[in-house]
C-alpha positions as MATLAB code, in Angstrom:
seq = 'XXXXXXXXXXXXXXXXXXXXXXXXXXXXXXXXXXXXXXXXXXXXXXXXXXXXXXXXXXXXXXXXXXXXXXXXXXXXXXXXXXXXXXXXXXXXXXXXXXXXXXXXXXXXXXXXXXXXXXXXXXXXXXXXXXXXXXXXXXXXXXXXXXXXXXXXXXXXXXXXXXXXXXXXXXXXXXXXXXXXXXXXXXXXXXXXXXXXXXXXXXXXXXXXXXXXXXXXXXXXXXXXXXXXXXXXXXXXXXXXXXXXXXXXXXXXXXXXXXXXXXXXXXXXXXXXXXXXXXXXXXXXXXXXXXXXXXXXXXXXXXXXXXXXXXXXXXXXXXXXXXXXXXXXXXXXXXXXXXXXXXXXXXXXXXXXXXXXXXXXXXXXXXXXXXXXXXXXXXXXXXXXXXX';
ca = [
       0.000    0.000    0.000;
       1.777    3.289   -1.081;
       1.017    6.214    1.238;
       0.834    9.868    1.472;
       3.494   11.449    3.616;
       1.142   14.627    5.119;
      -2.109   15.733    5.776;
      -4.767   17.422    3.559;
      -4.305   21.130    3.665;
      -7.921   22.757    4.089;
      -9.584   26.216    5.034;
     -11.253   24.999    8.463;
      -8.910   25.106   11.028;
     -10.716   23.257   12.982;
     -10.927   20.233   10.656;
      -7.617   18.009    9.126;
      -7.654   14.877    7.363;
      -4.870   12.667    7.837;
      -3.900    9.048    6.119;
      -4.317    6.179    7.803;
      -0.275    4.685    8.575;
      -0.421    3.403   11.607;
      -1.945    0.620   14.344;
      -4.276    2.701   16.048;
      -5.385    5.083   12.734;
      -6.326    1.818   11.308;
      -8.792    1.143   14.402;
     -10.229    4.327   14.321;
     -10.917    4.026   10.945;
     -12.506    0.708   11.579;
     -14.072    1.687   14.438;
     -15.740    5.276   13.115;
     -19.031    3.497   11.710;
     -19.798    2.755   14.590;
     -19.232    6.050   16.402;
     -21.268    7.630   13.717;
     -24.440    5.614   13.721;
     -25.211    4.236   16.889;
     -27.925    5.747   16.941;
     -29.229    4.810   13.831;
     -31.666    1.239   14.544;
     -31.384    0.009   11.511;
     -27.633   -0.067   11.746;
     -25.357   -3.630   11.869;
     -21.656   -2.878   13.104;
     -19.249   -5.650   11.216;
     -17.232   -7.504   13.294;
     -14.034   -5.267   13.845;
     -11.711   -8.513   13.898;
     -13.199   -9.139   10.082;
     -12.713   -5.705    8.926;
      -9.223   -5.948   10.217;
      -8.711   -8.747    7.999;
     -10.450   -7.465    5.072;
      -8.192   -4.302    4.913;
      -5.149   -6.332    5.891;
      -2.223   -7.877    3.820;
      -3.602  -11.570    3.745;
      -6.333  -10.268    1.840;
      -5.534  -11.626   -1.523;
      -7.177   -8.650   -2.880;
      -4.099   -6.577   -2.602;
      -2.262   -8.472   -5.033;
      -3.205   -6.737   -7.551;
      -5.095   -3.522   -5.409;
      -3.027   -0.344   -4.182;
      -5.159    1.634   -1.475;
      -5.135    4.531    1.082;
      -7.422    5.342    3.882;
      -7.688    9.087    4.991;
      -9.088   10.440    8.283;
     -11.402   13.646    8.610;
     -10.842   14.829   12.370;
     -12.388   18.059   14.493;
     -11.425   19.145   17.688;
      -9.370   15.687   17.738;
     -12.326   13.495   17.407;
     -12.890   11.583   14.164;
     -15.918   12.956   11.989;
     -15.038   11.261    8.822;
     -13.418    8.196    6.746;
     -12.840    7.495    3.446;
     -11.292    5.129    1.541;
      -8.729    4.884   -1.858;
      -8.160    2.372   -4.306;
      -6.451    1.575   -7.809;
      -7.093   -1.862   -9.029;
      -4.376   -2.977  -11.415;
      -6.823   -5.652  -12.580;
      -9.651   -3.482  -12.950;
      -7.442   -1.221  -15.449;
      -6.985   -4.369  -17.687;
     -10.284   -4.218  -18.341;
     -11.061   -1.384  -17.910;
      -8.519    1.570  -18.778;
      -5.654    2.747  -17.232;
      -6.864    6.267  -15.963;
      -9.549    4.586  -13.926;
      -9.743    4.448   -9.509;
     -12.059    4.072   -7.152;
     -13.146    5.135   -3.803;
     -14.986    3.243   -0.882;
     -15.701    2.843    2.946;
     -17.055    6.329    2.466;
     -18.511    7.219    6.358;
     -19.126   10.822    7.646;
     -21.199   13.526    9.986;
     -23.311   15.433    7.993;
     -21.318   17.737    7.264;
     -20.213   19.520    3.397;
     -17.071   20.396    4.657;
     -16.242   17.031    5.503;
     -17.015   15.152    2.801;
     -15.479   18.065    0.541;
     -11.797   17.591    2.569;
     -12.545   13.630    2.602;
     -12.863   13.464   -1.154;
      -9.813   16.256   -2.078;
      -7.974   14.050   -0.654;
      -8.934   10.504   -2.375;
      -9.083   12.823   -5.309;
      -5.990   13.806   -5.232;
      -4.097   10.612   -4.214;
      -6.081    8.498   -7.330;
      -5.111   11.839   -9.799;
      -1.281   11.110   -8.936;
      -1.566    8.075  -10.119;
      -3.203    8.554  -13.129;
      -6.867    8.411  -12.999;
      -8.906   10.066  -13.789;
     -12.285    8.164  -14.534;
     -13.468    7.648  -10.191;
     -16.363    5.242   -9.618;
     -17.370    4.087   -6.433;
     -18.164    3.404   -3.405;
     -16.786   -0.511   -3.785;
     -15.084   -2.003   -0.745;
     -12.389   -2.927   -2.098;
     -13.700   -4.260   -5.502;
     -17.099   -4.631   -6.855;
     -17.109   -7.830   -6.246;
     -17.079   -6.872   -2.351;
     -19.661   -4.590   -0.770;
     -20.223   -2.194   -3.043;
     -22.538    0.935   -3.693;
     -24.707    3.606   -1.658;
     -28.181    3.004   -0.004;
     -30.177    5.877   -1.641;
     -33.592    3.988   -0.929;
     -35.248    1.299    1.962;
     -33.385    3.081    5.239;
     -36.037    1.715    7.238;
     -34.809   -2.172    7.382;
     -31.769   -3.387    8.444;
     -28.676   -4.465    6.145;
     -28.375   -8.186    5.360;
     -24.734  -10.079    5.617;
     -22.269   -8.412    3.327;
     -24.575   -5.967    2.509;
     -24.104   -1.923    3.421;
     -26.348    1.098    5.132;
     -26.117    4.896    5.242;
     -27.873    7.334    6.228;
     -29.582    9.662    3.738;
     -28.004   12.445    3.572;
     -24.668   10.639    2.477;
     -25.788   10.588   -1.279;
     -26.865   14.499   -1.018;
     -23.004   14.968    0.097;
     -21.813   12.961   -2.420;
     -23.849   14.263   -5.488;
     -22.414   18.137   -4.053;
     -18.862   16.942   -4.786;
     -19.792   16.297   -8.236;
     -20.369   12.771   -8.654;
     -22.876   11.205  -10.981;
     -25.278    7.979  -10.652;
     -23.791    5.477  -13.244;
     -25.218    2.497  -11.850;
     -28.087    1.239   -9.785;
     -28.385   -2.121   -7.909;
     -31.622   -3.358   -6.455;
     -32.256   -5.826   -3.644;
     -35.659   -8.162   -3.477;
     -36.807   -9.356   -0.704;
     -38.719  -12.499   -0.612;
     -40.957  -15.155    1.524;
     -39.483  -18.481    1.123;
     -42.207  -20.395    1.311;
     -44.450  -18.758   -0.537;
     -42.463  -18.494   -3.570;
     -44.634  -19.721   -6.459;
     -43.683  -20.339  -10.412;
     -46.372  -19.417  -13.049;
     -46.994  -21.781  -15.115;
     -45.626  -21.311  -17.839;
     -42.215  -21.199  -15.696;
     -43.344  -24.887  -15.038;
     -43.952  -25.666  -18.839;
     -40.295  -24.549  -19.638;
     -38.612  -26.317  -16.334;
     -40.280  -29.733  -17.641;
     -39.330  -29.018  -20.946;
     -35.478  -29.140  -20.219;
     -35.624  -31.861  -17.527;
     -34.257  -34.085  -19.553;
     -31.156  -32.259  -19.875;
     -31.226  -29.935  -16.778;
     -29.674  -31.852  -13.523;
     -29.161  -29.560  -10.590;
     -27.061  -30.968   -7.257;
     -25.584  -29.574   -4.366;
     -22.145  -28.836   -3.892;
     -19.567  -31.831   -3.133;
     -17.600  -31.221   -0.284;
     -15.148  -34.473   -1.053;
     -14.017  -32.416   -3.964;
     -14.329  -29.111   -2.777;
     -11.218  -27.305   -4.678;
     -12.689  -28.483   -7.766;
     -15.696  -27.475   -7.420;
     -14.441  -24.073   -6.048;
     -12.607  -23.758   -9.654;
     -15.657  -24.354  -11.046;
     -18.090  -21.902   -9.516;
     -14.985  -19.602  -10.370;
     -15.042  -20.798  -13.822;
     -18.819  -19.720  -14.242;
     -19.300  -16.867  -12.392;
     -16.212  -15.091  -14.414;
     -17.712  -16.845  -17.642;
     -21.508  -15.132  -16.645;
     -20.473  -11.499  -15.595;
     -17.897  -10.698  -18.170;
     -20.108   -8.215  -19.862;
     -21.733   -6.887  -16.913;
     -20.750   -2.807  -15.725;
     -17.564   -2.406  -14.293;
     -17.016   -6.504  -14.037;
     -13.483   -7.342  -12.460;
     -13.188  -11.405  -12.355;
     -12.230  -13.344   -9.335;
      -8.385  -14.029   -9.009;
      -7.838  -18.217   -8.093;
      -6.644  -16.744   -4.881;
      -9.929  -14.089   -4.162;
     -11.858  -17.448   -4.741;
     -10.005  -19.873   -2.445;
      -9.985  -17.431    0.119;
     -14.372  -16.941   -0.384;
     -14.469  -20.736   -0.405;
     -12.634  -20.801    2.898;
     -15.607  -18.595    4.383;
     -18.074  -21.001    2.412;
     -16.702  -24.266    3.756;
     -17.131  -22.894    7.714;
     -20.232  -21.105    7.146;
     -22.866  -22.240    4.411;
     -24.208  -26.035    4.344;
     -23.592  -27.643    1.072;
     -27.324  -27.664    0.164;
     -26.934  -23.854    0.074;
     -24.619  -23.910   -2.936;
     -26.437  -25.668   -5.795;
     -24.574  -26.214   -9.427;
     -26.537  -26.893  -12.275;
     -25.590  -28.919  -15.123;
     -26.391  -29.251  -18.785;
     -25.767  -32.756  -20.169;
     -23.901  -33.811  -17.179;
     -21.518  -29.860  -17.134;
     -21.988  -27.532  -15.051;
     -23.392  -24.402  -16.524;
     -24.472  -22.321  -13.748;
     -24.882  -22.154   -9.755;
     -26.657  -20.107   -6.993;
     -25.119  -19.400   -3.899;
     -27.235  -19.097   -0.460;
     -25.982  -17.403    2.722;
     -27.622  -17.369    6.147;
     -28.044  -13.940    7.625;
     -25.569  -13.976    9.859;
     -26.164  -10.043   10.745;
     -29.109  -11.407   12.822;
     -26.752  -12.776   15.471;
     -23.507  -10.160   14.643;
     -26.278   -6.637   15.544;
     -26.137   -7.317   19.007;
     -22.248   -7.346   19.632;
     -21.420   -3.786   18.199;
     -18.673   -5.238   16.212;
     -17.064   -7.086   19.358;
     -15.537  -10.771   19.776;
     -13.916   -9.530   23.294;
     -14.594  -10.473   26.049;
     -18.017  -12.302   25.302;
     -19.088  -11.690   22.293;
     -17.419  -14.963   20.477;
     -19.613  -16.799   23.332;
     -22.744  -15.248   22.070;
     -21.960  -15.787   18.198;
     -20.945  -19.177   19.064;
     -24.323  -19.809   21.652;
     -26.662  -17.789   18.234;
     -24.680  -20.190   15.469;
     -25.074  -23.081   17.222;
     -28.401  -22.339   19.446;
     -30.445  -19.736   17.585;
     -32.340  -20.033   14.330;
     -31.307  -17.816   11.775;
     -34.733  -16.857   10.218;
     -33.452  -14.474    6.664;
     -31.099  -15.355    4.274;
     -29.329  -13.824    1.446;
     -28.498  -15.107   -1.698;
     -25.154  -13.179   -3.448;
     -23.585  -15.455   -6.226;
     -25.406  -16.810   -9.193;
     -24.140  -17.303  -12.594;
     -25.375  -18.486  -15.522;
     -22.897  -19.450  -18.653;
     -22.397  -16.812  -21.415;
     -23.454  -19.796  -23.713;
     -27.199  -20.040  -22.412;
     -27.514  -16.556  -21.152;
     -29.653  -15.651  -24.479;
     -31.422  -18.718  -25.356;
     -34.517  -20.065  -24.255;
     -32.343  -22.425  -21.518;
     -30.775  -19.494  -19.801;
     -34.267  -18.553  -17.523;
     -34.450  -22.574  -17.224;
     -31.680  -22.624  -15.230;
     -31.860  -19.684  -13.299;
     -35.736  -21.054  -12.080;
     -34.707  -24.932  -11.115;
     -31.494  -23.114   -8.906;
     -33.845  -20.853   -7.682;
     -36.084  -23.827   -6.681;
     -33.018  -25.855   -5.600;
     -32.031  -23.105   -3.385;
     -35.699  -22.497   -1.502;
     -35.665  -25.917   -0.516;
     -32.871  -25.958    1.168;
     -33.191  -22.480    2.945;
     -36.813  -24.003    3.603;
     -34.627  -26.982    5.831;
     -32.527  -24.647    7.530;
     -35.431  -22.453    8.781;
     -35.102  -19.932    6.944;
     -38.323  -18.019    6.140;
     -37.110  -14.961    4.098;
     -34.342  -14.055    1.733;
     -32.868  -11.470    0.173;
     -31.696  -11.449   -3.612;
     -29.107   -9.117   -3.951;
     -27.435   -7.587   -5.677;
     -29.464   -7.067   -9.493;
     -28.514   -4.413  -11.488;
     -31.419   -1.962  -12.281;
     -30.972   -2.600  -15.946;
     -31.009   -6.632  -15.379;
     -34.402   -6.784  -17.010;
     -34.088  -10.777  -17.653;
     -33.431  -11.392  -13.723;
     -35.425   -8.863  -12.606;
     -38.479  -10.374  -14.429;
     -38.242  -13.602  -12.919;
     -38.073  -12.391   -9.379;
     -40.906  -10.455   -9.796;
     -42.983  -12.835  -11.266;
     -42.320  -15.407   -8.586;
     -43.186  -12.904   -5.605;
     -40.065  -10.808   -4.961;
     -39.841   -7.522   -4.511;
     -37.412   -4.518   -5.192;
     -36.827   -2.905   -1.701;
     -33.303   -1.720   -1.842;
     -31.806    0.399   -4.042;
     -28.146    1.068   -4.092;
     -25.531    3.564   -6.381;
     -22.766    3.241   -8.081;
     -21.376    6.701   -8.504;
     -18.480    8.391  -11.106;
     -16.820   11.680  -11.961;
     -14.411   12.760  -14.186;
     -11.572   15.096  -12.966;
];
């Protein structure tokens, strides 16, 4: 991670923005969510020891990722955080004058924001960009974009909240909408196909198998869902694919958390063309330790895992092949994973889920969850500028 060697120089004496260098700037920038929204009900603090390790060195990310964190402080409290990042990867496919900002969290404040972004601004414009997009933390294939609608429910696992004044802020420092992603919300058990969804499912059984994942070959069927899901997004806004080592470090998180009925692969004449991916909410049983393991709270998340029913879900990955994506087999497989997938959230108790993310323009997916009883009920953006 390259860093800046002084603070941001701004008119308010009374406000400085520093970059994050050392132990304890790190926790404070963890920490400042937190700080900020506590009294927000709605709110979910991550687990501090995970954002540690997200922003760490063992995150394979940073193979290929150069990033920054800055500081906003007044009166030697912190008011402000932002976050830096240029993707090497990204610019392969994407440009070279391209960077990106994330783990955008402030008071309400112009001021702030305006000193928080002069000096992402001016740290992604010394090394050559020039085309920002963001928030992603760290990539879009991470959390990624800015509640602007459905404040009044909680986040789901992996998924982010603001308040909503934070898009006013960031529209006055000049940035754009360029993308919107939507979240649907569903009832498990009363998700329903029409039938004509029916007529097409029975008209590919015959070459449609779905399974569950195998955990006896679990590295190869990692490669796999890697294999698809960088196959079915290469066209989508913005994609960046999943390095081998960005996907064994996810399936690490998959093997301890998620049963193997939540991952289902679909095959076409016996290969695998596509896969869904379910999560549990695990924000049910993380909102009441405020982002603490120490000195109970591993107990409790323990006692809820173990103990507790998790009653929402989420599902994040799904892929279908490039190959069937525009022919009549494409929505075939998307509806038996689908179905796959609410029978096995059905077994783990699981009563509602959320399908997230879909991008606004997604018209395909968008039209199947609707028509089985989803619901848009999120809506998060993706914002650029050009300096």
């Amino acid at each position: 991670m390259s860093l800046p060697s002084s603070q941001v120089e701004i008119d308010d004496a009374s406000l400085q923005v520093t970059p994050v260098t050392t132990r304890a700037q790190h926790d404070a920038f963890i920490r400042l969510p937190g700080r900020l929204y506590r009294d927000d009900p709605q709110w979910v603090e991550p687990l501090h020891f995970e954002r540690r390790q997200h922003l760490s060195s063992k995150n394979p990310v940073f193979e290929h990722l150069d990033w920054q964190g800055w500081l906003a402080w007044r009166s030697g409290k912190p008011v402000g955080r932002i976050g830096a990042q240029v993707d090497r990867l990204h610019r392969q496919y994407h440009g070279d004058d391209t960077g990106q900002f994330g783990l955008l969290d402030a008071v309400d404040d112009p001021a702030v924001f305006s000193a928080l972004f002069n000096a992402a601004e001016g740290w992604l414009a010394s090394r050559g960009a020039r085309r920002i997009t963001g928030p992603f933390n760290l990539t879009i294939n991470d959390e990624c974009g800015l509640l602007v609608e459905g404040f009044d429910t909680p986040p789901v696992m992996m998924m982010g909240h603001a308040p909503p004044y934070s898009a006013l802020r960031l529209e006055g420092q000049g940035y754009a909408a360029a993308k919107d992603l939507l979240a649907y919300w569903m009832r498990v058990d009363t998700l329903a196909f029409t039938p004509a969804m029916r007529r097409m499912i029975e008209r590919w059984h015959h070459r449609v198998h779905v399974r569950p994942l195998d955990r006896r070959r679990f590295d190869q069927e990692m490669t796999t869902l890697r294999e698809i899901f960088n196959d079915a997004w290469a066209r989508n806004w913005g994609f960046t694919p999943f390095t081998e080592a960005e996907f064994r470090a996810m399936g690490a998180d998959l093997k301890r958390l998620v049963p193997p009925d939540l991952i289902q692969i679909a095959e076409v004449d016996g290969e695998p063309a596509a896969f869904i991916v379910g999560l549990p909410n695990l924000n049910e049983l993380i909102a009441p330790l405020n982002g603490q393991l120490l000195p109970l709270g591993w107990l409790k998340l323990l006692w809820g895992i173990k103990m507790r029913k998790v009653r929402t879900g989420r599902v994040p990955l799904m892929g279908v092949r490039q190959a069937y994506q525009f022919s009549r087999l494409g929505p075939t497989l998307a509806l038996v994973l689908i179905e796959a997938i609410q029978q096995s959230f059905l077994k783990q108790g699981i009563e509602s889920i959320e399908m997230s993310w879909i991008l606004e323009d997604n018209a395909g997916m968008r039209n199947i969850l609707e028509n089985i009883g989803a619901y848009s009920y999120k809506r998060y953006r993706l914002y650029e500028k050009t300096l």
